[in-house]
Z-matrix of the N, CA and C atoms (Angstrom, degrees):
N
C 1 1.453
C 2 1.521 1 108.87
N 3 1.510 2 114.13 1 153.98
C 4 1.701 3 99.63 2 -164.45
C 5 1.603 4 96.29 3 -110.24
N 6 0.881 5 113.86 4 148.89
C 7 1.621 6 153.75 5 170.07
C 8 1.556 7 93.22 6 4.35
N 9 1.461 8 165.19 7 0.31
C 10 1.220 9 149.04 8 -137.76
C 11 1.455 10 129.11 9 -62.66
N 12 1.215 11 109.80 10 57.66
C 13 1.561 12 114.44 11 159.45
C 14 1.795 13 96.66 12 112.16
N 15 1.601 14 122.46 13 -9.15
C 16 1.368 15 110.28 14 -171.19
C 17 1.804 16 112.71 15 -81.07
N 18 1.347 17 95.96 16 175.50
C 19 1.736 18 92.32 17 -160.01
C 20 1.818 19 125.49 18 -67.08
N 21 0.647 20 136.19 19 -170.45
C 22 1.499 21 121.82 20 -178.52
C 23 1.304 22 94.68 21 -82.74
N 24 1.913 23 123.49 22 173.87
C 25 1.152 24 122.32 23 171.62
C 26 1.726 25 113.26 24 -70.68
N 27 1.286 26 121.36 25 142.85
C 28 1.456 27 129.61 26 169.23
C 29 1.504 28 94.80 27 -71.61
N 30 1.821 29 92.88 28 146.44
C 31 1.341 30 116.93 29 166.49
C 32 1.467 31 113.05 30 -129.28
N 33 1.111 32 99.98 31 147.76
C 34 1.776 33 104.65 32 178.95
C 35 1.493 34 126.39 33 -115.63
N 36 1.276 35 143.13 34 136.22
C 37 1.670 36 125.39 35 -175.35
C 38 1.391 37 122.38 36 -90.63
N 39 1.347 38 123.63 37 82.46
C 40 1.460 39 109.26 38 -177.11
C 41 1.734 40 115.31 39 -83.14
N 42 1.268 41 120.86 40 0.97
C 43 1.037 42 128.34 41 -137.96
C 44 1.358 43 124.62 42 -160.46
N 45 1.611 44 127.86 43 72.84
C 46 1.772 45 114.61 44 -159.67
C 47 1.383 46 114.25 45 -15.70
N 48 1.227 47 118.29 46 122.91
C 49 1.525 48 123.49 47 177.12
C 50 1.503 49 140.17 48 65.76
N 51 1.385 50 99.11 49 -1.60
C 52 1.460 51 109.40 50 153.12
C 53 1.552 52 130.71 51 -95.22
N 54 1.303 53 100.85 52 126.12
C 55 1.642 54 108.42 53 -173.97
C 56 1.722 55 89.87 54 -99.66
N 57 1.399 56 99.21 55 109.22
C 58 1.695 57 107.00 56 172.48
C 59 1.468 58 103.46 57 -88.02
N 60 1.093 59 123.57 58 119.20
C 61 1.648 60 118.00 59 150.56
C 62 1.311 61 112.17 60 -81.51
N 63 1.551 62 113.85 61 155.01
C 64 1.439 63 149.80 62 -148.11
C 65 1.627 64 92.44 63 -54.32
N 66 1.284 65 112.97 64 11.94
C 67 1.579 66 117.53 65 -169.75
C 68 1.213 67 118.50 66 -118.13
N 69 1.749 68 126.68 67 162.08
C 70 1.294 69 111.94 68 -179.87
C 71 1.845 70 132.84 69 -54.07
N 72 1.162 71 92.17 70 -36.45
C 73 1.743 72 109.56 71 -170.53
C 74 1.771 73 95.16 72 -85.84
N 75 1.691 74 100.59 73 144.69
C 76 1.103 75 103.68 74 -174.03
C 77 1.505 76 96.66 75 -107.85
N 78 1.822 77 122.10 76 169.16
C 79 1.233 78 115.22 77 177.11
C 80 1.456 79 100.99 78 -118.79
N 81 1.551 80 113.61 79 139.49
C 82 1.292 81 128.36 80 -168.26
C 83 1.783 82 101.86 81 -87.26
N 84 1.317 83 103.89 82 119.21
C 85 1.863 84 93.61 83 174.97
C 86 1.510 85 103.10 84 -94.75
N 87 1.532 86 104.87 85 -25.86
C 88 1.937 87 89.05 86 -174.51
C 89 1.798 88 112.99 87 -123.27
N 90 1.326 89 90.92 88 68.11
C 91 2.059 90 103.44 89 175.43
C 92 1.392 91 97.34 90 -26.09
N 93 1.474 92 132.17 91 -33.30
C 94 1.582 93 99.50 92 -152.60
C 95 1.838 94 115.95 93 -79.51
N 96 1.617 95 94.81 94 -19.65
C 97 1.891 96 99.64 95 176.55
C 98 1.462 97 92.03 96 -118.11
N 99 1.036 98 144.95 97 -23.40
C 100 1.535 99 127.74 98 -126.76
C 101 1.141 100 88.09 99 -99.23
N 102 1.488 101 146.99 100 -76.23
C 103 1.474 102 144.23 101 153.22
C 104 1.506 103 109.20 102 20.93
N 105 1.261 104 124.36 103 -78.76
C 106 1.344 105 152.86 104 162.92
C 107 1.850 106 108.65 105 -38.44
N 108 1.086 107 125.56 106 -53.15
C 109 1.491 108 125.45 107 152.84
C 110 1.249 109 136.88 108 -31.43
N 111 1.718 110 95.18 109 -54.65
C 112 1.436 111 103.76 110 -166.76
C 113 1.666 112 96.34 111 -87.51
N 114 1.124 113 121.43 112 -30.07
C 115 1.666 114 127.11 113 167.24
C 116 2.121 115 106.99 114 -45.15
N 117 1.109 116 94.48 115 -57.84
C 118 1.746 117 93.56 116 175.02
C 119 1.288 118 117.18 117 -78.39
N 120 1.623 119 127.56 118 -4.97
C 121 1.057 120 137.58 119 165.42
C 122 1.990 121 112.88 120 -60.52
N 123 1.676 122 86.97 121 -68.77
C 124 1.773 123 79.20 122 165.77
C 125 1.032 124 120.66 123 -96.29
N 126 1.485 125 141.86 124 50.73
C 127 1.304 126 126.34 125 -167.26
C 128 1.844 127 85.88 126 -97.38
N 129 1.047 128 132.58 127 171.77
C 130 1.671 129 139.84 128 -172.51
C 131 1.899 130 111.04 129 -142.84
N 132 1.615 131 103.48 130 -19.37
C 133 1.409 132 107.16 131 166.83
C 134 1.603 133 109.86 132 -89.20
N 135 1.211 134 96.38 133 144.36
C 136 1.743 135 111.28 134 -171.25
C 137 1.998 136 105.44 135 -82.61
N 138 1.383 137 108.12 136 -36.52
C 139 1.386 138 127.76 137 166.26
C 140 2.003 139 103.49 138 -48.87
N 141 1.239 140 97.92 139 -79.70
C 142 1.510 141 110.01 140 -177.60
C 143 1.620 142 116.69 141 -63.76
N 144 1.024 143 104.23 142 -12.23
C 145 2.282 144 118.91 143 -176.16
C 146 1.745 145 70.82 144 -90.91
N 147 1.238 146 159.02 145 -67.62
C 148 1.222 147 125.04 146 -133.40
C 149 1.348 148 106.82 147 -97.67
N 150 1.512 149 117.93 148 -17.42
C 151 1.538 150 100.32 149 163.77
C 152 1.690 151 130.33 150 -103.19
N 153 1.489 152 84.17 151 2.58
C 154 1.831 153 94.36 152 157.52
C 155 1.307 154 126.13 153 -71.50
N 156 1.860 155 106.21 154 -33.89
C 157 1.401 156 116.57 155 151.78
C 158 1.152 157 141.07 156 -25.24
N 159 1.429 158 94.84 157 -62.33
C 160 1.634 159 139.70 158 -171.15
C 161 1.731 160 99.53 159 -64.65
N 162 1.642 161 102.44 160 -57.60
C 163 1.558 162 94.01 161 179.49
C 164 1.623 163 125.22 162 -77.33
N 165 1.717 164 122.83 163 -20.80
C 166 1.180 165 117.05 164 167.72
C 167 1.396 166 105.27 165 -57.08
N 168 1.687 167 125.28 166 -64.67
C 169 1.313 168 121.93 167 176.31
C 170 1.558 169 124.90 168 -6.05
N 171 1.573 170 85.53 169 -72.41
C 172 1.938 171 99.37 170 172.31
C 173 1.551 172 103.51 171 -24.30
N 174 1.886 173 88.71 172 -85.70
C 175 1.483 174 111.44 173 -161.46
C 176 1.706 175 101.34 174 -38.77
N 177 1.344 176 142.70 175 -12.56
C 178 1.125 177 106.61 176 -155.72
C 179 1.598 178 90.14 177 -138.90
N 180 1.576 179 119.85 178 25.05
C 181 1.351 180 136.86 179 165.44
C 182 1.591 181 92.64 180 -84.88
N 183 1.377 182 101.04 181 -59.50
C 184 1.398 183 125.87 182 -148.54
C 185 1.698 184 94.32 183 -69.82
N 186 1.042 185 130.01 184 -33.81
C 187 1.548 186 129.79 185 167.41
C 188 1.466 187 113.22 186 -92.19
N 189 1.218 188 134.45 187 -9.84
C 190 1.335 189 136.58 188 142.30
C 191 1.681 190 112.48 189 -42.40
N 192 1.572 191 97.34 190 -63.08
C 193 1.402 192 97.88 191 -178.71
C 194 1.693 193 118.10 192 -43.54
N 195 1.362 194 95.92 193 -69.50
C 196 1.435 195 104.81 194 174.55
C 197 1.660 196 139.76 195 -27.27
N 198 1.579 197 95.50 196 -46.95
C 199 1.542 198 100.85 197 162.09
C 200 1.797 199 114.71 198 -92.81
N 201 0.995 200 107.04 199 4.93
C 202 1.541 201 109.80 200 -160.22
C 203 2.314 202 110.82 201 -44.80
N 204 1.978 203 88.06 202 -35.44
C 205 1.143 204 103.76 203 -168.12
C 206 2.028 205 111.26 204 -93.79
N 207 1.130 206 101.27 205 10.36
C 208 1.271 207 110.38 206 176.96
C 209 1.454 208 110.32 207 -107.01
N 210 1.385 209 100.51 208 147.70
C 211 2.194 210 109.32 209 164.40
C 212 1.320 211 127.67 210 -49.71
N 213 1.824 212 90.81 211 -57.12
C 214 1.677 213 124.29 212 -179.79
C 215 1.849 214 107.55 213 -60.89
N 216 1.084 215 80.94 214 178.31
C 217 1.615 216 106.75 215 -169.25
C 218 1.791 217 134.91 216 47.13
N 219 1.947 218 81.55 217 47.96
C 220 1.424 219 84.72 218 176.05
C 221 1.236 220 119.42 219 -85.61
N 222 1.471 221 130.22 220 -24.86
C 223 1.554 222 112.45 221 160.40
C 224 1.730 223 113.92 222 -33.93
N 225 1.212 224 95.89 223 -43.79
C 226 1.978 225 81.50 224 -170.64
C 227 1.345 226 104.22 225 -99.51
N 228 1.262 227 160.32 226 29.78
C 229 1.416 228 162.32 227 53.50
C 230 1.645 229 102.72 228 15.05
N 231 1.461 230 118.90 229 -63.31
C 232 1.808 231 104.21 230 175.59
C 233 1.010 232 103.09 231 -72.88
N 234 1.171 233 141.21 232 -23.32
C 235 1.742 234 127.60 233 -156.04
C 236 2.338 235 74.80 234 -89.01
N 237 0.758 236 105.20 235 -80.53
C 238 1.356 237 99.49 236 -159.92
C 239 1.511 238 119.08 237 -31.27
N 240 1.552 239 111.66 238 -27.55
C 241 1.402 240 133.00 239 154.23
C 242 1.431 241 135.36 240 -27.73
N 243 1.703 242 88.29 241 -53.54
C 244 1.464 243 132.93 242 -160.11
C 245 2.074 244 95.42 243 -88.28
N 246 1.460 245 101.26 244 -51.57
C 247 1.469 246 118.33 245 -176.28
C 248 1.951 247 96.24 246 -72.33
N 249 0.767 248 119.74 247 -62.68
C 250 1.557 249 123.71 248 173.08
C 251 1.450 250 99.31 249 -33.76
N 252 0.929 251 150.85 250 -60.40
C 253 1.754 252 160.05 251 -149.22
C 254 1.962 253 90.53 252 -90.82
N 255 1.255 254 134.94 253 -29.57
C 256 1.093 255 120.10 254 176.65
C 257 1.686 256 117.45 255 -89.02
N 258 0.851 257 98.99 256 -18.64
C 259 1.802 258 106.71 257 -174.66
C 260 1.557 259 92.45 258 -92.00
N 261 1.580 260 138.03 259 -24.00
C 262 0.947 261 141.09 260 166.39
C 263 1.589 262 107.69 261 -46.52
N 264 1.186 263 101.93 262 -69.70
C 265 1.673 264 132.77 263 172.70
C 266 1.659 265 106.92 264 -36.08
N 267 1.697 266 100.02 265 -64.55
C 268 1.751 267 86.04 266 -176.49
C 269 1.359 268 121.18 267 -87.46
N 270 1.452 269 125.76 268 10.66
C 271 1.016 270 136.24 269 156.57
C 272 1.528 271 123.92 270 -71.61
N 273 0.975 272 114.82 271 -30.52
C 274 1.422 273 147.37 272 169.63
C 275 1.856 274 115.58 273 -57.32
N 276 1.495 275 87.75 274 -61.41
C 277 1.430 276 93.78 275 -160.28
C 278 1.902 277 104.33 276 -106.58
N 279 1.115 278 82.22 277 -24.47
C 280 2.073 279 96.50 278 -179.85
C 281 1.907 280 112.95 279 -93.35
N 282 0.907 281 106.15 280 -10.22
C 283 1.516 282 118.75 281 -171.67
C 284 1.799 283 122.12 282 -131.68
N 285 1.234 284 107.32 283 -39.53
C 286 1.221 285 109.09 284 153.62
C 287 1.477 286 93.76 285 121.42
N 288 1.546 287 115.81 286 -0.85
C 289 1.811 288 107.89 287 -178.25
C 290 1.305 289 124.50 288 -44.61
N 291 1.472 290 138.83 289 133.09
C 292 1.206 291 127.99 290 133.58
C 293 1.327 292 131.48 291 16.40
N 294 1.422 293 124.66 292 111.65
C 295 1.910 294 109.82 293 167.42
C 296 1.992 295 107.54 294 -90.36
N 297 1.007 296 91.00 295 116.93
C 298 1.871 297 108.11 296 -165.68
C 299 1.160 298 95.39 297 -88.22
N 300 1.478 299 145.72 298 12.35
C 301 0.935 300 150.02 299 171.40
C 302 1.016 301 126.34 300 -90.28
N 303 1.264 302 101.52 301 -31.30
C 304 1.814 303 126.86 302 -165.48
C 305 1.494 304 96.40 303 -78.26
N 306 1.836 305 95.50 304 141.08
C 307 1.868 306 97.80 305 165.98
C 308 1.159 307 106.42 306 -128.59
């Protein structure tokens, strides 16, 4: 039966820049780092977590660059914000980094 007047699907944020619907699979809004995120997100080896690190980093220098000279795309400017503060985190707690926060 088609769609008759009910609301769009809800999405939820577990995740800088993923809009999860009420469903298992999440939807990626920014392929160019986020892919690469959610990869160091579950990674469980400490070997492979630091150069999954290493490659979101890239990916999301390298798309920094890209918008660097534009207004737009500050939703994904916070999400990368948001993603920056988690690799902080598992660097932290999965790797043994420094908290640079701390005074």
């Amino acid at each position: 039966m088609a769609n008759q007047g009910t609301s769009p699907e809800k999405h939820t944020m577990t995740h800088p820049g993923v809009a999860e619907p009420e469903s298992p699979s999440p939807q990626v809004l920014y392929p160019d780092w986020q892919q690469e995120y959610q990869a160091a997100l579950l990674e469980l080896d400490p070997q492979k977590l630091s150069e999954r690190i290493a490659n979101v980093e890239a990916a999301i220098f390298k798309k920094l660059q890209a918008i660097s000279q534009s207004p737009n795309h500050v939703a994904e400017r916070h999400a990368i914000d948001d993603a920056l503060a988690g690799l902080r985190t598992l660097k932290k707690e999965n790797l043994g980094f420094p908290d640079w926060e701390k005074k």
